[in-house]
Each structure stands twice: as structure tokens, then as C-alpha cells.
N, CA and C atoms of all chains as a GROMACS GRO file, in nm:
protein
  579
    1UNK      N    1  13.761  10.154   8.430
    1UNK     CA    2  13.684  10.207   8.542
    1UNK      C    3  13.576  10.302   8.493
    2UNK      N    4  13.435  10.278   8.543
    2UNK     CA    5  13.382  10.352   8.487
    2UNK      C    6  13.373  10.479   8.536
    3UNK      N    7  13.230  10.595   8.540
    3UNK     CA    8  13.190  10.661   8.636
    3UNK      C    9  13.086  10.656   8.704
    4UNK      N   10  13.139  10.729   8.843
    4UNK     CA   11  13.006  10.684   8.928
    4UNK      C   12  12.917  10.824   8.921
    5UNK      N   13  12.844  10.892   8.999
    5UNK     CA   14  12.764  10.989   9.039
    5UNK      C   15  12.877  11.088   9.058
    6UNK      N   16  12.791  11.220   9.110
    6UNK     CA   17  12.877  11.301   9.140
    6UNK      C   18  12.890  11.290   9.338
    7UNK      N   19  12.755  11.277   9.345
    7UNK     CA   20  12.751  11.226   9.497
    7UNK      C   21  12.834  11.122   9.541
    8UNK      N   22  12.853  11.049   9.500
    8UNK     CA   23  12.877  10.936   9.492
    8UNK      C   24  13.065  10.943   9.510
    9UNK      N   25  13.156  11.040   9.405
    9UNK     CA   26  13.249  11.015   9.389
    9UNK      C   27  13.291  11.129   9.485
   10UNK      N   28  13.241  11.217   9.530
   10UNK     CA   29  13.235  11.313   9.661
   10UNK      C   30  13.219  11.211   9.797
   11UNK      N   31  13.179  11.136   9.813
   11UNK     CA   32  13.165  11.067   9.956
   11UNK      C   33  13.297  10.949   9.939
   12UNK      N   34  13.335  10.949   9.829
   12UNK     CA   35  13.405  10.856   9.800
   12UNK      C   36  13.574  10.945   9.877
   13UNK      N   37  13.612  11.012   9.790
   13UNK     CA   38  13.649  11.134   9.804
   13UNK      C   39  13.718  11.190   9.953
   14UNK      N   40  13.596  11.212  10.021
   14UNK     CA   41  13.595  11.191  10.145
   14UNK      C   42  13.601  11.104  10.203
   15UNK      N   43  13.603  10.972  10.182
   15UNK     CA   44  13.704  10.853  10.262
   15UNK      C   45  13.799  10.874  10.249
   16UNK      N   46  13.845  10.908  10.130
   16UNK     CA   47  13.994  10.889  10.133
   16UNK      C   48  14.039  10.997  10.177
   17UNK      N   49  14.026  11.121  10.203
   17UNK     CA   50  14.080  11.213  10.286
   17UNK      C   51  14.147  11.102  10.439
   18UNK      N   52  14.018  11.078  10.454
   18UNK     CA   53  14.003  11.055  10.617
   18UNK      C   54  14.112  10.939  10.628
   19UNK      N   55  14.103  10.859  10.517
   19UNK     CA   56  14.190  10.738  10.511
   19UNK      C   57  14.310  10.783  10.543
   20UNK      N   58  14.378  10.930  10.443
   20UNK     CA   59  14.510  10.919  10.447
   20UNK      C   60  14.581  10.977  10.606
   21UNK      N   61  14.481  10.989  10.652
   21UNK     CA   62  14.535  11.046  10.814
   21UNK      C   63  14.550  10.927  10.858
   22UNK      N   64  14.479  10.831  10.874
   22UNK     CA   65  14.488  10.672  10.927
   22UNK      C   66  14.597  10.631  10.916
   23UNK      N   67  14.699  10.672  10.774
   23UNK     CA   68  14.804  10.573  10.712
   23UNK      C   69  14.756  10.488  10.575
   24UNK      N   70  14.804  10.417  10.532
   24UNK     CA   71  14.840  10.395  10.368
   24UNK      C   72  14.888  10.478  10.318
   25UNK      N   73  14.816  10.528  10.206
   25UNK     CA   74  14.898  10.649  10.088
   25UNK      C   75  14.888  10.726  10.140
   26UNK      N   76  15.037  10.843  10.145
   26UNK     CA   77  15.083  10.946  10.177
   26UNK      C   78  14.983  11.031  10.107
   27UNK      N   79  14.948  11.044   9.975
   27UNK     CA   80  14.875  11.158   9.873
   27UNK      C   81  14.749  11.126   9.845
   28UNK      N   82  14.659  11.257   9.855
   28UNK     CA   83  14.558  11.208   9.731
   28UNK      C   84  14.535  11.292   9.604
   29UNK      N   85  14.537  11.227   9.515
   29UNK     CA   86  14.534  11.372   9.417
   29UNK      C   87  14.362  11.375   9.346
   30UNK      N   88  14.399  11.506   9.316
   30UNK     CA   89  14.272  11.503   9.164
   30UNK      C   90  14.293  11.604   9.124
   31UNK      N   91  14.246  11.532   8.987
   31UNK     CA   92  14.283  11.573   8.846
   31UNK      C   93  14.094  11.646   8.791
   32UNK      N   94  14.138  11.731   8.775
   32UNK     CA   95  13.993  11.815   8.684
   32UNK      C   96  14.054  11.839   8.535
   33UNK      N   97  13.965  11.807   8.470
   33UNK     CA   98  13.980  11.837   8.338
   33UNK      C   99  13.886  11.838   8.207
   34UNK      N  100  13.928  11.900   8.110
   34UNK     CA  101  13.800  11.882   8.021
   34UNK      C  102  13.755  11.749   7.954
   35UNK      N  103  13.623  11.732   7.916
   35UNK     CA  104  13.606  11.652   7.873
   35UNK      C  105  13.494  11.668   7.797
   36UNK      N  106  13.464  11.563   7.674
   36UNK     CA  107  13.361  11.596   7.584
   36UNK      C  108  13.265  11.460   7.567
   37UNK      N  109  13.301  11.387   7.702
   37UNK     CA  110  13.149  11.270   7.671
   37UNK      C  111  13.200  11.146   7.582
   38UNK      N  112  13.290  11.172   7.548
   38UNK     CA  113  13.331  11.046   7.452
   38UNK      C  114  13.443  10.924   7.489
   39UNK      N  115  13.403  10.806   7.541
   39UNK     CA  116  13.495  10.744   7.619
   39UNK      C  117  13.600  10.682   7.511
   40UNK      N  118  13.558  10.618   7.402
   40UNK     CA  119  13.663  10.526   7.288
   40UNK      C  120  13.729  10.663   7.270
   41UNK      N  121  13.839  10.613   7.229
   41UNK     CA  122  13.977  10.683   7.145
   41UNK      C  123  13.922  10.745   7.048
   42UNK      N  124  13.971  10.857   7.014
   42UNK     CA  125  13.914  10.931   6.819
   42UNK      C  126  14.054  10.913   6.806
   43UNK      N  127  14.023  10.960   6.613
   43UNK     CA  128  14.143  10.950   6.497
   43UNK      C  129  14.203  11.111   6.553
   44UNK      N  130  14.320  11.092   6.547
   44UNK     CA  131  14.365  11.206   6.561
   44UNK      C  132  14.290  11.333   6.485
   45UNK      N  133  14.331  11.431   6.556
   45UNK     CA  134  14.298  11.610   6.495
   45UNK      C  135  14.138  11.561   6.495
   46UNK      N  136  14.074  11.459   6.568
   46UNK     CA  137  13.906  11.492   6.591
   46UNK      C  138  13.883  11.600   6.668
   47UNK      N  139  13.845  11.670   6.658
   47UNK     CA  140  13.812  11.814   6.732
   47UNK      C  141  13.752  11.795   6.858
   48UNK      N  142  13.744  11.870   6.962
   48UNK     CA  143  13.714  11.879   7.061
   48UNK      C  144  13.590  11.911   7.080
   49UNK      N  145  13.478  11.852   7.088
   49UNK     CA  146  13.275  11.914   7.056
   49UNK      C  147  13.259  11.979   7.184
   50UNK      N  148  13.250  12.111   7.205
   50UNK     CA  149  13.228  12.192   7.334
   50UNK      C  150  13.085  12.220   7.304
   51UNK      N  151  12.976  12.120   7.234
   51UNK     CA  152  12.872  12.110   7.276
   51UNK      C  153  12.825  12.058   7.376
   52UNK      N  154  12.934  11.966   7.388
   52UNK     CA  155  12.879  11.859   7.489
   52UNK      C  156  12.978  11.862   7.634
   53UNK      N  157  13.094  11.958   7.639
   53UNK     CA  158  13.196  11.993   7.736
   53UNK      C  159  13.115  11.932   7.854
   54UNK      N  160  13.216  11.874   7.957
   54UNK     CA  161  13.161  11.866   8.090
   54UNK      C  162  13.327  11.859   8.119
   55UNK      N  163  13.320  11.812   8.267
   55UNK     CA  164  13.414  11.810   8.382
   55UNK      C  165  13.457  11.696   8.403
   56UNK      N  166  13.528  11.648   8.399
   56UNK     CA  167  13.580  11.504   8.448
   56UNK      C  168  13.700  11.535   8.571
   57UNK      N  169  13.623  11.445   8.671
   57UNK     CA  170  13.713  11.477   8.821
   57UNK      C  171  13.735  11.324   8.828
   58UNK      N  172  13.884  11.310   8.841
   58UNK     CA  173  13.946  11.175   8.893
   58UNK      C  174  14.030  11.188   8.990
   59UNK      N  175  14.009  11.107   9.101
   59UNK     CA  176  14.098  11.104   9.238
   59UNK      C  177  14.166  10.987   9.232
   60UNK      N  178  14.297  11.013   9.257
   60UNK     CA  179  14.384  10.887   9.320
   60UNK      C  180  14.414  10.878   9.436
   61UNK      N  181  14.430  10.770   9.537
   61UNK     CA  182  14.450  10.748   9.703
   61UNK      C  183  14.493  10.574   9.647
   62UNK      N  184  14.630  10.582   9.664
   62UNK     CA  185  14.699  10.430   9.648
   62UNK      C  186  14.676  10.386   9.489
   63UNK      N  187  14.627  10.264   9.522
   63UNK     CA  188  14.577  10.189   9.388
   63UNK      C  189  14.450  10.227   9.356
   64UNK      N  190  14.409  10.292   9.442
   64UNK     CA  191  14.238  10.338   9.438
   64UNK      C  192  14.224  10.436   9.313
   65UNK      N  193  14.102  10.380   9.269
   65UNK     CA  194  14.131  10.555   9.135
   65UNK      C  195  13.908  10.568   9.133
   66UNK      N  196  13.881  10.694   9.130
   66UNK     CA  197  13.753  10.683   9.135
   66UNK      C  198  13.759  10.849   9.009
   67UNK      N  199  13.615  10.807   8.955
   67UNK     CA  200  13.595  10.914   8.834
   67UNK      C  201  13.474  10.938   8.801
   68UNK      N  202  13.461  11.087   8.781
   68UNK     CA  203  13.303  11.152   8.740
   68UNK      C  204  13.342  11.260   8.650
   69UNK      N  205  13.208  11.263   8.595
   69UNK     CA  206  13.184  11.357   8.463
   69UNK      C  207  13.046  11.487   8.533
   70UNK      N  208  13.119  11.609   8.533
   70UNK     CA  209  13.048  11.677   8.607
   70UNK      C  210  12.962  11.786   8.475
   71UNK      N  211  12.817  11.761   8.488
   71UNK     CA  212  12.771  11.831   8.364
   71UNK      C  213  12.767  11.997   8.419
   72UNK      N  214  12.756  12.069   8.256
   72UNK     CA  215  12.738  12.220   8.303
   72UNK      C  216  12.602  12.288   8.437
   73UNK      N  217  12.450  12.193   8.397
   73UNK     CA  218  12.401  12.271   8.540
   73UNK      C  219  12.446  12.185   8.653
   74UNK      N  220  12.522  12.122   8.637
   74UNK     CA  221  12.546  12.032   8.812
   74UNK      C  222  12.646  12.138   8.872
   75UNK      N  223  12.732  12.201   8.762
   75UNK     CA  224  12.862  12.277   8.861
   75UNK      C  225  12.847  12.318   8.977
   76UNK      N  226  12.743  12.472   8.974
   76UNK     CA  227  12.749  12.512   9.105
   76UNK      C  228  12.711  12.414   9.226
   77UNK      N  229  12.627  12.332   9.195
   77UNK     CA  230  12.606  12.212   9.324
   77UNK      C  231  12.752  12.155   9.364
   78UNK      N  232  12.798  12.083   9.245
   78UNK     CA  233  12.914  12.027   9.246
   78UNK      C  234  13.017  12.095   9.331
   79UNK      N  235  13.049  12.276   9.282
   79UNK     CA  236  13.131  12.347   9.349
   79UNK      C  237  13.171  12.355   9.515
   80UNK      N  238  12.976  12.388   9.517
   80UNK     CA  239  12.985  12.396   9.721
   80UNK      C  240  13.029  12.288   9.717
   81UNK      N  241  12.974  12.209   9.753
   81UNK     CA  242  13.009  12.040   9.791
   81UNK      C  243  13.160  12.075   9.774
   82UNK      N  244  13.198  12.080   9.695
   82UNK     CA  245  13.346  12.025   9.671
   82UNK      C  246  13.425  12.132   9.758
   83UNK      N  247  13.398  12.240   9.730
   83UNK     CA  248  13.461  12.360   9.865
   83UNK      C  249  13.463  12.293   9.997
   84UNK      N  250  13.364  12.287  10.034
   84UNK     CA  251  13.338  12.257  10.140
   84UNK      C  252  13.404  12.101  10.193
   85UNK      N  253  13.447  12.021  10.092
   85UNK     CA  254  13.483  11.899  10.123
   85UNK      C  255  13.637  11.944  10.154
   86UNK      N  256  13.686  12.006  10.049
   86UNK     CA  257  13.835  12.085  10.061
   86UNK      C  258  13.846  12.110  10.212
   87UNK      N  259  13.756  12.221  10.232
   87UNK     CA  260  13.826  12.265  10.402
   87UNK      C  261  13.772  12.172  10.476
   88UNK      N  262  13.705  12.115  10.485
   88UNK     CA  263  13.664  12.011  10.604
   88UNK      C  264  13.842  11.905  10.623
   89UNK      N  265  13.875  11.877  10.498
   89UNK     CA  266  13.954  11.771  10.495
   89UNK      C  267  14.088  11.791  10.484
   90UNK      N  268  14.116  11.964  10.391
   90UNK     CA  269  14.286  12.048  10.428
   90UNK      C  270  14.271  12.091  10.548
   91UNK      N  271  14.289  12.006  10.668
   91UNK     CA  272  14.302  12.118  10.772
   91UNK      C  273  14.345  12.140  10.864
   92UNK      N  274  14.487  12.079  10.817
   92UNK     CA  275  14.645  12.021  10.908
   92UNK      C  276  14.767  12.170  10.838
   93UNK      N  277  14.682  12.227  10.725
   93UNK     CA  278  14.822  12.351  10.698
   93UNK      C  279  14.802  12.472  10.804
   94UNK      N  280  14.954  12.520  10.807
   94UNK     CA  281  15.032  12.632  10.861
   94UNK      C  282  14.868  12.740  10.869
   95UNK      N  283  14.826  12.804  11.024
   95UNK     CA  284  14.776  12.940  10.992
   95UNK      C  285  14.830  13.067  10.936
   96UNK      N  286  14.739  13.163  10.927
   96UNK     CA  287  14.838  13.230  10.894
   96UNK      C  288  14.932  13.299  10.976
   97UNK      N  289  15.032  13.370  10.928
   97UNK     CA  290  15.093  13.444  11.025
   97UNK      C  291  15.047  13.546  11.128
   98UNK      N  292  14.979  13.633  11.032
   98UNK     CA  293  14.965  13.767  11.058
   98UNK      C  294  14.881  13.759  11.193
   99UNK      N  295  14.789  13.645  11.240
   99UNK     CA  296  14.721  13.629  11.329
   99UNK      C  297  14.802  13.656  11.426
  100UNK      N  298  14.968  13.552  11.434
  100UNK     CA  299  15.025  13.518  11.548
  100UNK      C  300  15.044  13.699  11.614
  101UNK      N  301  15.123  13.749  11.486
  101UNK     CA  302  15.160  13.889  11.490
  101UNK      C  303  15.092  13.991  11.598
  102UNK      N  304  14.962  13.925  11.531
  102UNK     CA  305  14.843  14.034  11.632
  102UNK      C  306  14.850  14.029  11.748
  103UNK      N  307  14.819  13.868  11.725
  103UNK     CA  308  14.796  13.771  11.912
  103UNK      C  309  14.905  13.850  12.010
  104UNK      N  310  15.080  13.831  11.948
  104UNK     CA  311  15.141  13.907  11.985
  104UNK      C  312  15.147  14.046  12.031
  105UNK      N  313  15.072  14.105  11.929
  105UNK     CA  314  15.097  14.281  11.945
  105UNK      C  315  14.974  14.281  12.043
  106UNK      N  316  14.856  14.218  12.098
  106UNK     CA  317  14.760  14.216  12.181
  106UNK      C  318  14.817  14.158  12.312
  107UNK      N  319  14.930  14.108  12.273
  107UNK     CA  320  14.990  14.045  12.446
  107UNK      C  321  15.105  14.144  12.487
  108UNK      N  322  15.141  14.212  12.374
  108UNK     CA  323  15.204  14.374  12.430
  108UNK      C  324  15.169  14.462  12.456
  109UNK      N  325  15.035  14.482  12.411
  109UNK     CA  326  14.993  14.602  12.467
  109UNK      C  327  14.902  14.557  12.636
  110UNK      N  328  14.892  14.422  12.665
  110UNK     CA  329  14.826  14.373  12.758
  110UNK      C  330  14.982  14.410  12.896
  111UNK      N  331  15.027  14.351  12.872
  111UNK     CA  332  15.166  14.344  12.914
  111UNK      C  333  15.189  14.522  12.975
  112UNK      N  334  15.163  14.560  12.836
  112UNK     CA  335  15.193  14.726  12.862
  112UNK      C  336  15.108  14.809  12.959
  113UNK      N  337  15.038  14.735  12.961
  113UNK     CA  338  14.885  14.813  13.066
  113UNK      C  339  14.873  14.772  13.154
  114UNK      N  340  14.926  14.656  13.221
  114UNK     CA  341  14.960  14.638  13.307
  114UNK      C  342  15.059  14.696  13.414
  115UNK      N  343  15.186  14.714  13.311
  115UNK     CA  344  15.311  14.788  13.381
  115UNK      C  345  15.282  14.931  13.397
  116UNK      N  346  15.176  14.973  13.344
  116UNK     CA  347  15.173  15.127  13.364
  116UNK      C  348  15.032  15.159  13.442
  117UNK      N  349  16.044  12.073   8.760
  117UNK     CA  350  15.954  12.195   8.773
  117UNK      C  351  15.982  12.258   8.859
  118UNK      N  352  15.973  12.370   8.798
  118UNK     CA  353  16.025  12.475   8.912
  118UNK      C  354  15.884  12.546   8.942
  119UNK      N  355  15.854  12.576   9.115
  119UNK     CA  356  15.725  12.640   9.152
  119UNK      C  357  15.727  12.762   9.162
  120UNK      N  358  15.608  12.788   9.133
  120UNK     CA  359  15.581  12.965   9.109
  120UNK      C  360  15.536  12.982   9.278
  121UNK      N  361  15.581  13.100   9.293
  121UNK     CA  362  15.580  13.164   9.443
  121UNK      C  363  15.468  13.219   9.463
  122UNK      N  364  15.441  13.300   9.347
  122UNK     CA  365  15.299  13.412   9.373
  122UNK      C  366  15.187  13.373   9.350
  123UNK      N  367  15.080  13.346   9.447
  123UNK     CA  368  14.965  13.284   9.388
  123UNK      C  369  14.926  13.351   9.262
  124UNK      N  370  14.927  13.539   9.299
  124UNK     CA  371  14.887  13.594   9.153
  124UNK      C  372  14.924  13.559   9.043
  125UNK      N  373  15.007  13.533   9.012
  125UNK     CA  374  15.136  13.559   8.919
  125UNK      C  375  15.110  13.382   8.877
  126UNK      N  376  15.048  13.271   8.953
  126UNK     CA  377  15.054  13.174   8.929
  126UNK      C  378  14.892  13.161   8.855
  127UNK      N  379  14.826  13.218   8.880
  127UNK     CA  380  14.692  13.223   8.846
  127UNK      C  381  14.678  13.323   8.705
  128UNK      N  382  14.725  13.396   8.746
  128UNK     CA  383  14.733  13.502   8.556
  128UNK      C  384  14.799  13.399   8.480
  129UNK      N  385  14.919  13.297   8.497
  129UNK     CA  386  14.962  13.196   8.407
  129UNK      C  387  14.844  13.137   8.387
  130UNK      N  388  14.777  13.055   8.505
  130UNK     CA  389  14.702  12.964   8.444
  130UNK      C  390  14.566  12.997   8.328
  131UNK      N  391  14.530  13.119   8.352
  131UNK     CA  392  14.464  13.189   8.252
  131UNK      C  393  14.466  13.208   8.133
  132UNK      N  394  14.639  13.240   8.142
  132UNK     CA  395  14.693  13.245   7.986
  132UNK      C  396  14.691  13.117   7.914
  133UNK      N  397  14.742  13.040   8.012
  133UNK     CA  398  14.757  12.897   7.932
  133UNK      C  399  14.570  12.868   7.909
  134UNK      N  400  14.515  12.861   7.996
  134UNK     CA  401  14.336  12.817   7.908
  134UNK      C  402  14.319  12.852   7.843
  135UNK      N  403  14.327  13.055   7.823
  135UNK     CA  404  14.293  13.079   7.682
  135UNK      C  405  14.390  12.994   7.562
  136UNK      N  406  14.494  12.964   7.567
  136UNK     CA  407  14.573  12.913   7.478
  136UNK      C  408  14.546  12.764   7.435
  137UNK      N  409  14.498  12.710   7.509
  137UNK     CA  410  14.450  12.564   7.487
  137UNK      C  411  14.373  12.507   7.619
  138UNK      N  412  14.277  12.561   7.558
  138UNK     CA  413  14.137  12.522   7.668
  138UNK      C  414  14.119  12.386   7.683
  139UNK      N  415  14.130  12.287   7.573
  139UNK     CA  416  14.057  12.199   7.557
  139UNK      C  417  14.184  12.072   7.618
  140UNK      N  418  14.297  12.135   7.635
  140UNK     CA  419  14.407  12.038   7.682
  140UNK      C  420  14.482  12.036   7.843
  141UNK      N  421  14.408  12.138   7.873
  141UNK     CA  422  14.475  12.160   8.014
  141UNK      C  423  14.426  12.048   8.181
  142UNK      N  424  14.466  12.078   8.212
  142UNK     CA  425  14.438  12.004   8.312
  142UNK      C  426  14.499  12.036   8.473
  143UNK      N  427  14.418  12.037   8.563
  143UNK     CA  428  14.444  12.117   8.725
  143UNK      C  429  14.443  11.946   8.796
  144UNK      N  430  14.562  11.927   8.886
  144UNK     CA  431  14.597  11.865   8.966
  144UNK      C  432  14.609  11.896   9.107
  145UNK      N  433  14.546  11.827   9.215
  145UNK     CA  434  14.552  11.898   9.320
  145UNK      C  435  14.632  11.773   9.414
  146UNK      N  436  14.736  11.812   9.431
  146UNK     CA  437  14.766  11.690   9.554
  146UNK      C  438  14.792  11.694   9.709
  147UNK      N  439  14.731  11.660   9.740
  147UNK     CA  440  14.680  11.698   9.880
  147UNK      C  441  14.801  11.590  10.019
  148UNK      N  442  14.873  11.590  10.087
  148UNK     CA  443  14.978  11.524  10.173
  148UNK      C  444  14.913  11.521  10.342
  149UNK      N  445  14.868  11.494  10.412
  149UNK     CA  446  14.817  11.509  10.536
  149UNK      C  447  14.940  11.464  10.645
  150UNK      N  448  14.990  11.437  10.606
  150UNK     CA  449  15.128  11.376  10.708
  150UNK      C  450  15.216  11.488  10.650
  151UNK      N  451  15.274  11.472  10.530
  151UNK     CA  452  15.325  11.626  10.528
  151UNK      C  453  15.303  11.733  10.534
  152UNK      N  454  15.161  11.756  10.562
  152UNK     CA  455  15.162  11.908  10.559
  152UNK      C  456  15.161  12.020  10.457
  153UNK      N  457  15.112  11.894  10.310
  153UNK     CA  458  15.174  12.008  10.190
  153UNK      C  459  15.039  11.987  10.108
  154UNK      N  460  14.985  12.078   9.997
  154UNK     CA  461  14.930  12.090   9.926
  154UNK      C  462  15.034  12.140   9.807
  155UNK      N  463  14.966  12.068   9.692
  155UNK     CA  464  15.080  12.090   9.559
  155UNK      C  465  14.947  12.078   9.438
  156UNK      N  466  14.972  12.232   9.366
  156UNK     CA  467  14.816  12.239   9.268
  156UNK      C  468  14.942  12.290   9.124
  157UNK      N  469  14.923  12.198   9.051
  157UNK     CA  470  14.972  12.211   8.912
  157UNK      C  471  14.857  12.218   8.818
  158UNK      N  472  14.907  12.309   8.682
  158UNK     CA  473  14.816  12.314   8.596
  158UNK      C  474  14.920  12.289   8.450
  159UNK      N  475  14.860  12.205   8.388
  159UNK     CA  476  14.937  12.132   8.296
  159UNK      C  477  14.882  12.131   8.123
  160UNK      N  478  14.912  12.198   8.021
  160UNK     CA  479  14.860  12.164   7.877
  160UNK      C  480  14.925  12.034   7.832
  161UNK      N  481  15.036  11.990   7.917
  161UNK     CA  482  15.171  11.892   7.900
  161UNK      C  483  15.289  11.934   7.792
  162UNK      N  484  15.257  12.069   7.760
  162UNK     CA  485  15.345  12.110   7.714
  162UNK      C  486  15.433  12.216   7.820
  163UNK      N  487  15.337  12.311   7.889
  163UNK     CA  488  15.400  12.445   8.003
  163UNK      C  489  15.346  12.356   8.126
  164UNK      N  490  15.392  12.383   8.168
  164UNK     CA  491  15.364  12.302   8.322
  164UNK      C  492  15.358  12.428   8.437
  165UNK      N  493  15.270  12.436   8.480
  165UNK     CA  494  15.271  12.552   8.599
  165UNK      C  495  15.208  12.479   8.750
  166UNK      N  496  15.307  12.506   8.850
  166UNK     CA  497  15.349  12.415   8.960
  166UNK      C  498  15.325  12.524   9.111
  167UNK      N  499  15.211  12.558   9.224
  167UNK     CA  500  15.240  12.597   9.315
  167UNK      C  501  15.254  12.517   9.447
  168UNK      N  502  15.347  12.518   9.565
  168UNK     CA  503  15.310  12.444   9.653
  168UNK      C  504  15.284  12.532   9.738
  169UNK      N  505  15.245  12.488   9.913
  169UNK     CA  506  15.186  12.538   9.953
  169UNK      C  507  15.201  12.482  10.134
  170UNK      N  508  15.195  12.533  10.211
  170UNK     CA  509  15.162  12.489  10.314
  170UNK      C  510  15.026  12.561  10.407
  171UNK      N  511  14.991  12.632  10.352
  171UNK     CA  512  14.934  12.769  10.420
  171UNK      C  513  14.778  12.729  10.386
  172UNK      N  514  14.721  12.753  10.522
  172UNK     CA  515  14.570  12.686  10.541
  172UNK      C  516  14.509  12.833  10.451
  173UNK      N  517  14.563  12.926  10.422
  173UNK     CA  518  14.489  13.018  10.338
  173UNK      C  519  14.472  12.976  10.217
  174UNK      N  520  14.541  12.922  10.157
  174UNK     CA  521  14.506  12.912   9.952
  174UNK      C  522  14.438  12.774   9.940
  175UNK      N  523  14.376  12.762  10.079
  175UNK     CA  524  14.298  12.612  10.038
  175UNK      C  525  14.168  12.717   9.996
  176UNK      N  526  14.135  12.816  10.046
  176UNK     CA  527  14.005  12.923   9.974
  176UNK      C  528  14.065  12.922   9.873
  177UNK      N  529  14.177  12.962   9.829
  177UNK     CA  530  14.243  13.026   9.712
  177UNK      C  531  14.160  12.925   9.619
  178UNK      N  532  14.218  12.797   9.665
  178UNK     CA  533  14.216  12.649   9.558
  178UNK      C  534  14.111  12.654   9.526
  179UNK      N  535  13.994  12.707   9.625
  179UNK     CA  536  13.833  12.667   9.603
  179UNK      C  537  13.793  12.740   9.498
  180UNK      N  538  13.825  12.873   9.476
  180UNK     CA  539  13.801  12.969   9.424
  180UNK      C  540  13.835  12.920   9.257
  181UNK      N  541  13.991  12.851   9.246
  181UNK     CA  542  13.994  12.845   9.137
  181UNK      C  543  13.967  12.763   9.077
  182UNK      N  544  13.896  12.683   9.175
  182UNK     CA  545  13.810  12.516   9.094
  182UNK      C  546  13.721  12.597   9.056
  183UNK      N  547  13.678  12.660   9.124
  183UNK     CA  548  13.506  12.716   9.064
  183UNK      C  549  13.497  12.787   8.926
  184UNK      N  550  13.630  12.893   8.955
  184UNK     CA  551  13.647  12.978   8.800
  184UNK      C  552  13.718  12.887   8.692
  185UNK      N  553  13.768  12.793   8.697
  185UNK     CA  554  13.813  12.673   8.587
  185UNK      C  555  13.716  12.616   8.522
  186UNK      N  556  13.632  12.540   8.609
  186UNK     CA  557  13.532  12.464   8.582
  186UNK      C  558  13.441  12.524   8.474
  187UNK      N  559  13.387  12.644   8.538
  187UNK     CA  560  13.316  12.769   8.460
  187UNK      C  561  13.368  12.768   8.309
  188UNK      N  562  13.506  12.831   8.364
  188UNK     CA  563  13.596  12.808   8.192
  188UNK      C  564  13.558  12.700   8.125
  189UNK      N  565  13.599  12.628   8.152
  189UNK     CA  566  13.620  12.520   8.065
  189UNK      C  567  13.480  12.483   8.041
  190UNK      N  568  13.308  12.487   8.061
  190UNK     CA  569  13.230  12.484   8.044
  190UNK      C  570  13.191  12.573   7.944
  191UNK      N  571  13.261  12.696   7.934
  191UNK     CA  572  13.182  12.811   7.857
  191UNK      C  573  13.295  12.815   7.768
  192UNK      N  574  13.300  12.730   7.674
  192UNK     CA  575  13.423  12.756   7.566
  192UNK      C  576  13.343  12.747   7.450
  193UNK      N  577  13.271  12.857   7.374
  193UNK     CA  578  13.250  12.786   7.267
  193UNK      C  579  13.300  12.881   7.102
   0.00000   0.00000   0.00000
């Protein structure tokens, strides 16, 4: 598999969020990690060239597997985007508590001002 | 694997482990929409460091630490 864009594996990305609410695969994962540009195998103890460091982001959703190489000035682009894809698409977890707490302590003191 | 509770306490690991082997680590994010779970491991494949999560708060958390990883692992030289 090769790689696609960074755009590219971001919209991708975002199907499969959307997919896994639909049904098929329960998960989607991704994997960030380093990488140095070099797709063939090296001989062992070849060193790692952090001249050339970039990002390699691979997502899995089923059998699906999609992959990009994110260079050093793309990051911050890369970052928003990718923030922003995060909360658009986590956004079935638990709030927090402390809200309810409040909501609560604002419906006691409502409660309270009333009775008095 | 056993999961670390404290985001802090899970994030000073993952630190330690980059400085220790930058060039081998690797952040997993697995994301469940029917369950309800987010699960972010960080792995050299030797220490394995494991948080889960249900809480719509550490999805900032998560964002935060893609951004400062990425960084890392860019500026290693």
C-alpha cells in the first residue's frame, strides 16, 4: 500500500469515523510514528537518518488500511486538521462531571430561592 | 497490559520512553463509537504504556499530545 496525500488520508480518515457509527468495524485505530523516508528493508543496526525524519500516520477501519508520511513544515497544518477531525468525530464520550455537579448545585440554589 | 490511570503520570512515561528511544516508539489511538471508549497506547515494543478512557475531556488531552509527539519526533537530532 502505498501513500496518499496528507489531505487525502484526512478525508479518508473521516469516512471512516462516520462509517464506524453506520456499523462494520467496531474500531478505528492510528498509529503515528517515526519514520525516515525509506520504504525497502535496511541491514540491521542501519541507523535511523533524522535528516530526513517525518511522520508516518496509518489508520485501520476493518480490512481498510490507509497511510501518509507527514513532512516537518506540513505538521502544524497537519496538526489543526487532525485536532479538529478528532473532536468533530470523538463525540459520543462521557461529559464531564463537574458540569453535572454545578447544573446541580444551580438547581439548589434555584430550588432554594424559591422556598425562601 | 495494565492501564495507567493518570493522564499525568501517563504522559511523563511517555516522555521518558521518547527520550529513551525516539526513533522506535510509536502512539496508537483506538477510537470505539459503539463502545464508547478511546484507548491511546504508546509502545517502543519493549515498555508498553496503555491509557483508556471514556471522558470527552482527554480527546483535547489526545490533541495536545499528537501535536507535542509529532514535534518530538521531528526535532531529534
Amino acid at each position: 500500500m502505498g501513500l496518499i496525500s496528507n489531505e487525502q488520508f484526512l478525508g479518508e480518515l473521516a469516512a471512516f469515523y462516520i462509517k464506524s457509527r453506520e456499523g462494520g468495524s467496531r474500531n478505528v485505530s492510528v498509529t503515528m510514528k517515526p519514520h525516515d523516508g525509506k520504504s525497502k528493508a535496511q541491514p540491521r543496526g542501519t541507523e535511523f537518518s533524522t535528516s530526513s525524519a517525518q511522520c508516518l500516520f496509518r489508520a485501520k477501519f476493518g480490512n481498510k488500511k490507509i497511510s501518509t508520511a507527514v513532512h516537518p513544515k506540513d505538521v502544524n497544518k497537519f496538526v489543526i486538521s487532525y485536532s479538529a477531525l478528532l473532536r468533530a468525530n470523538m463525540d459520543n464520550l462521557e461529559k464531564q462531571k463537574k458540569s453535572d455537579e454545578k447544573k446541580e448545585a444551580k438547581k439548589k440554589a434555584k430550588t432554594a430561592l424559591v422556598k425562601s | 497490559m495494565v492501564y495507567i490511570t493518570n493522564w499525568d503520570e501517563f504522559v511523563k512515561r511517555i516522555e521518558e520512553l521518547q527520550k529513551q528511544s525516539p526513533d522506535k516508539c510509536r502512539l496508537v489511538t483506538k477510537y470505539s463509537y459503539r463502545d464508547k471508549k478511546l484507548v491511546i497506547k504508546y509502545t517502543d515494543d519493549v515498555v508498553c504504556l496503555q491509557y483508556a478512557t471514556d471522558q470527552q475531556q482527554d480527546v483535547k488531552k489526545l490533541e495536545k499530545l499528537t501535536g507535542t509527539l509529532m514535534r518530538a519526533t521531528l526535532s531529534q537530532e
